[in-house]
N, C-alpha and C positions, 0 to 999 in steps of 0.2 A: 504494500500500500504506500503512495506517495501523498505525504499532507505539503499544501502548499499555504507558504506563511505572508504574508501579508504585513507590509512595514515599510516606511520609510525611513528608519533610522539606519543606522550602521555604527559597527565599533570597529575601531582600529588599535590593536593592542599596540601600544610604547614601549621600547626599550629604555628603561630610568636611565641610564648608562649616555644613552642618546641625547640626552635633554638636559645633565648636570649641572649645567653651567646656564640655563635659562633664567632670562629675566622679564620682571612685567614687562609687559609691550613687546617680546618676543611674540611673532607669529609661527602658530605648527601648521603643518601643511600635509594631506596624507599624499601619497607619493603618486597611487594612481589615480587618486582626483585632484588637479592642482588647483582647481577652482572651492576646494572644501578647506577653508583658511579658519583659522581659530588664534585669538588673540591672547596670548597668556595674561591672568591677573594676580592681583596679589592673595586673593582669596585662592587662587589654584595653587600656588607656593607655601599657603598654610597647608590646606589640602592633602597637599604634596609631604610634605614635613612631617604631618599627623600622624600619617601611614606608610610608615615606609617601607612595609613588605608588600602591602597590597599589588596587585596588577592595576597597570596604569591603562587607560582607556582615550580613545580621542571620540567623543561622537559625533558623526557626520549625519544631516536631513537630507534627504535629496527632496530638490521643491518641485512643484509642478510645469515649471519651465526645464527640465529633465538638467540642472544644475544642481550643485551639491555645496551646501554650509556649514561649516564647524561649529558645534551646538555648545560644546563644552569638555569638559575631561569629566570622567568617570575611575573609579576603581569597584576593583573585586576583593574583597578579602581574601585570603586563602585560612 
């Protein structure tokens, strides 16, 4: 059986390693959508700081003009 999911979000897991050295007003960018731009802020640097095992998330919207927006960071606990 195939279920078919329905979403326009998307996550793009982070390398922490990759991003060390970010600071507010750094932009991430996911690699296969250049047009899915996200603005780093300070609340994501706390975020970031609070959890620092967690997996790092980028989330991406795709809007209805079939372009894509960076929504925000996300984590997973493990």
């Amino acid at each position: 059986m195939t279920y078919e999911i329905k979403s326009n979000v998307m996550l793009f897991e982070m390398d922490r390693t990759a991003i060390a050295d970010i600071a507010v007003g750094d932009v991430l960018r996911a690699q296969d959508l250049p047009d899915a731009e996200y603005t780093w802020t300070q609340h994501d640097s706390q975020f970031l700081e609070s959890n620092p095992d967690a997996r790092l998330f980028l989330k991406v919207q795709k809007l209805p003009d079939k372009h894509y927006k960076g929504m925000g960071v996300m984590i997973i606990s493990e």
